[in-house]
N, C-alpha and C positions, 0 to 999 in steps of 0.2 A: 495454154497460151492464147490459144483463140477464144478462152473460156474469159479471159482476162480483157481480151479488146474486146467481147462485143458488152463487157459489164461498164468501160470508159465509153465506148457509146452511148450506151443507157446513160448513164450520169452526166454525157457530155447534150445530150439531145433533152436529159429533163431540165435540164437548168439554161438552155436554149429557148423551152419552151416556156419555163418558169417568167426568162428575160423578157420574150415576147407579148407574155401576157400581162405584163406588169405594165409597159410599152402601152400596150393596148387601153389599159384603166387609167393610166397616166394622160395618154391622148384622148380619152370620150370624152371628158368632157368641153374640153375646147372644141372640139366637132361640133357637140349641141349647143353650146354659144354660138358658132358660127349659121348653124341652119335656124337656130330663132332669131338670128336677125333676117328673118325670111317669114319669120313666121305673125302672120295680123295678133294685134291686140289681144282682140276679142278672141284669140285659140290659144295665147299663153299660157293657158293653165292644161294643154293637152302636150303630150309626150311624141314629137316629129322626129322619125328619125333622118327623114328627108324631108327637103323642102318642099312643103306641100300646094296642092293646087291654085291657082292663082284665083280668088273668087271674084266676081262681076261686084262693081261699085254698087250700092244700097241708093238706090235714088228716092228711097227714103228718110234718108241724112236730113237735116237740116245745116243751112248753108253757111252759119256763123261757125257751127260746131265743127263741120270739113275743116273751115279753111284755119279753126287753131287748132285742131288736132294735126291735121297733115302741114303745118305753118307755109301755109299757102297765100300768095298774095292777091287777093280780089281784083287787082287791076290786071295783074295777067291773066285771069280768069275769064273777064272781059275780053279782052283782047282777043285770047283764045276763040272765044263765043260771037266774037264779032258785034259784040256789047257798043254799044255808049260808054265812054269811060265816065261820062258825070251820071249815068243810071244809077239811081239808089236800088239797092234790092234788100230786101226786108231781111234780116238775119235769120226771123224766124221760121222763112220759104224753106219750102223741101224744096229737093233737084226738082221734082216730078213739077213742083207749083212754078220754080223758075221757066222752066222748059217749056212749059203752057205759056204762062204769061209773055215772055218775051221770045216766041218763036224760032227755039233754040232745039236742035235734034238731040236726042236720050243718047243718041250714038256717040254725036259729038261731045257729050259732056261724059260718058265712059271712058273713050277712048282717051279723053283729058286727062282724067281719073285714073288710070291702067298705071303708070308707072307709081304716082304717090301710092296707091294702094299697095302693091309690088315690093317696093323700096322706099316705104316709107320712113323706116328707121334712119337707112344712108342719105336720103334727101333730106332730112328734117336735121342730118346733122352738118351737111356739106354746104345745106345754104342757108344756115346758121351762122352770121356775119361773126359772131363771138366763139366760138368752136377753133379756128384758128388760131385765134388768140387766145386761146385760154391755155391750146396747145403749145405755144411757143413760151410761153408764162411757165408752165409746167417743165418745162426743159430749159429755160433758165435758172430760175429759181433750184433745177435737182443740180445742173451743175455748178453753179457756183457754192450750193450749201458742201456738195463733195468735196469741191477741190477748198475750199476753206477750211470744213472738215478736217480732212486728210493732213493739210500742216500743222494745223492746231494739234490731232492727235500723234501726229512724227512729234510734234514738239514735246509734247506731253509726255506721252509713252516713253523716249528715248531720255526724257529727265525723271522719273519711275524707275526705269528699269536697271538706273545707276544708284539708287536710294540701296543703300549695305544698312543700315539703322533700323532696332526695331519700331520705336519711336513713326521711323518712315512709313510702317505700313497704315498707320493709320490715314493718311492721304492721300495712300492707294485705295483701301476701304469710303474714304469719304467723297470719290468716282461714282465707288458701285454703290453707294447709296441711293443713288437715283431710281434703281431695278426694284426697290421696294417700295418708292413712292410715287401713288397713280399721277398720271395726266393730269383727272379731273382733278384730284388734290390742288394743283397748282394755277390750274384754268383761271382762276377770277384773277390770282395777284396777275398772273401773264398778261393778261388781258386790259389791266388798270397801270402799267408799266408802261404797256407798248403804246396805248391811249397817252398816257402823259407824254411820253417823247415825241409826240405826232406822227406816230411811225402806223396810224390805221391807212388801210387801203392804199402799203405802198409793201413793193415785193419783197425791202428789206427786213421786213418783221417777219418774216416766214424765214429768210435766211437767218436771221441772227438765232430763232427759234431751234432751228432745224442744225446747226454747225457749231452748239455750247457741245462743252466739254460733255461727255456722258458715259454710259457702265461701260458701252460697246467698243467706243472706239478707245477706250483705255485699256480696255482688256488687250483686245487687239495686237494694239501698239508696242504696248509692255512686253507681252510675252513674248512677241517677234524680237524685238530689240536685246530681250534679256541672253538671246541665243548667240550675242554678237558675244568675242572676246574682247575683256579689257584690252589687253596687248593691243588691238588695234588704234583705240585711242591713244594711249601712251607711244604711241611709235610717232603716228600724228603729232604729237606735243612734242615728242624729242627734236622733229624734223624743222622744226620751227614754225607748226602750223597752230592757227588757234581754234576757239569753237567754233564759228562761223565755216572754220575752212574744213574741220574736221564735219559738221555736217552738209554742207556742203558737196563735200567727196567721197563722204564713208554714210552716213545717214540715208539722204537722200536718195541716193541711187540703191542701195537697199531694201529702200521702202513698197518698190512695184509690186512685193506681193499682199503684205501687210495692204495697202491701198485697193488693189484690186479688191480684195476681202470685205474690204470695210465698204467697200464702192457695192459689190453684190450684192450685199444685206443691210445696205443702207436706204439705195433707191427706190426700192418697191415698197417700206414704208413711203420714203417720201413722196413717190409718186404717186400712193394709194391712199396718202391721209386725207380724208374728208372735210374736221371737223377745220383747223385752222384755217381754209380756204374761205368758208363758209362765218366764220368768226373775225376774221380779221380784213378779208378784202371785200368789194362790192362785186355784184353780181356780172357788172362789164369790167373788170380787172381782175377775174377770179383763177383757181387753179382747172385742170381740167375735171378731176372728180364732183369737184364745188359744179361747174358744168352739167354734169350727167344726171346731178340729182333735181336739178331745174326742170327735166322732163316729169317729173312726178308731181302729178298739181293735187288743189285739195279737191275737187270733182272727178280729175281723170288723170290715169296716168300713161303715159305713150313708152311704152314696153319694150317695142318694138326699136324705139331710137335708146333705149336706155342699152340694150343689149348689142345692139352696132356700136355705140361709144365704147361699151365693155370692152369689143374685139377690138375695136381701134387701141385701146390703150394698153392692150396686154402688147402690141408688136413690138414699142420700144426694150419689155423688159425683157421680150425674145431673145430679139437681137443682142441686147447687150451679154445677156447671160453665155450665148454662141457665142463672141467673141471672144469672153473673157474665162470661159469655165478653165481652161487648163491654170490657169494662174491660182482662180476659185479654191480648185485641190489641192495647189501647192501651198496655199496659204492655210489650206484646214489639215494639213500634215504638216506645218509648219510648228518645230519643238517638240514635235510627238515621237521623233527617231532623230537619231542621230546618224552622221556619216552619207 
């Protein structure tokens, strides 16, 4: 007997340990996101497992290249420095030449330097006047394509998943047609459609994009709905009620977990798709990924703000996911058992 509990130990302590470690490779690498947004530029290509030492400002920079790398405003600069604000200073000055020339302490212009240097990535994205906006963009644009989404596919699914004909399944198959044909396949007609409607650099061409019928949310739909019993619509119609009322009362309120589902594995495409932000809106109306990739110029790229953006935009898909996981399961066990 005792030979017996300490064997469900064992098995119960390695698959403890198994969970934990899994936990642990599941969470590295958000950790190492999070310390290279700590981490300069120029060390991006070394391996920090902590945030590494803060290094002293190079006052051998040149002064144009600081202030668009760290998107620094030369007039508070000035200020700072106790400058002239109509002083011209040469772009092509080092610190060290500023400092000479206009009797300015090395001290003072470090200790200016110590936070961009620092937190250059979170500075460079928070006073970034378009960062906000691109974030509020991003979170409109994801909910409104869901919740349009999500009716379209109730509607869809729940008119599928009544189809008895074999005839029918062919426009359930002409859904999933989609899953075989690429994006770029489609990109130019997309692109010379949305252009004729006048719909360039306005946030409804990303919605109408993002909320067409497709493989996922019909699948979805379908098969949750298929789970429903006739009888309940028929009861509905005996009652004297019609379609509107029967979805209405019996569909709709049905749908939270199907929607949740469709909502989980919807958003992080839409929140992570790059190319139609970048394709369809302008740089000051854009999505937030269209955003991040703006820090990569053709001379230099700022690494550092690319990897804070990063972190900033995994939070929402955190959160959401925390809120919604138990539904998540219910809906991915959803037709797979009965009872």
């Amino acid at each position: 007997m005792n030979k017996e509990k300490r064997i469900k130990r064992l098995r119960k302590g390695l698959v403890i340990g198994f969970l934990a470690l899994y936990s642990l490779m599941t969470l590295f690498p958000f950790y190492i996101l999070i310390i290279r947004t700590f981490v300069p530029t120029a060390h991006m290509s070394e391996l920090h497992l902590w945030v590494p030492e803060l290094a002293e400002f190079n006052m051998d920079s040149r002064y144009k290249n600081a202030m668009v790398f760290y998107s620094l405003d030369p007039n508070l600069f000035k200020e700072k420095m106790n400058m002239d604000p109509g002083i011209y200073i040469n772009p092509n000055y080092t610190f060290h030449q500023i400092a000479e020339k206009y009797q300015v302490s090395e001290k003072e212009i470090k200790d200016f330097m110590k936070p961009y240097v620092a937190f250059n990535g979170w500075l460079s994205i928070f006073t970034n006047k378009n960062f906000i906006k691109s974030l509020i963009t991003t979170i409109y644009i994801s909910t409104v394509s869901i919740v349009v989404g999500s009716l379209l596919g109730m509607a869809t699914g729940h008119t599928l998943a009544g189809f008895t004909k074999r005839w029918h399944l062919w426009i359930f198959n002409y859904f999933l047609l989609q899953m075989v044909i690429s994006p770029i396949m489609v990109m130019l007609p997309q692109y010379l459609i949305i252009t004729s409607l006048g719909l360039y650099n306005k946030h409804l061409a990303l919605i109408l994009l993002y909320c067409q019928g497709g493989a996922l949310s019909t699948m979805i739909f379908t098969n949750y709905y298929a789970t429903i019993p006739k009888e309940i619509r028929e009861s509905v119609l005996l009652d004297g009620g019609g379609r509107m009322i029967y979805f209405r009362s019996i569909v709709f309120p049905l749908g939270k977990i199907p929607v949740t589902t469709f909502m989980i594995i919807s958003i992080p495409h839409i929140w992570n798709n790059l190319v139609p932000g970048l394709l369809y809106l302008k740089p000051d109306n854009t999505t937030l990924q269209a955003f991040i990739s703006n820090f990569q110029g053709t001379n230099s790229t700022n690494y550092q703000a690319i990897m804070s953006s990063l972190a900033i935009s995994l939070i929402p898909m955190v959160i959401i996911y925390l809120i919604f996981q138990k539904y998540f399961t219910r809906g991915s066990l959803a037709g797979a058992i009965k009872g």
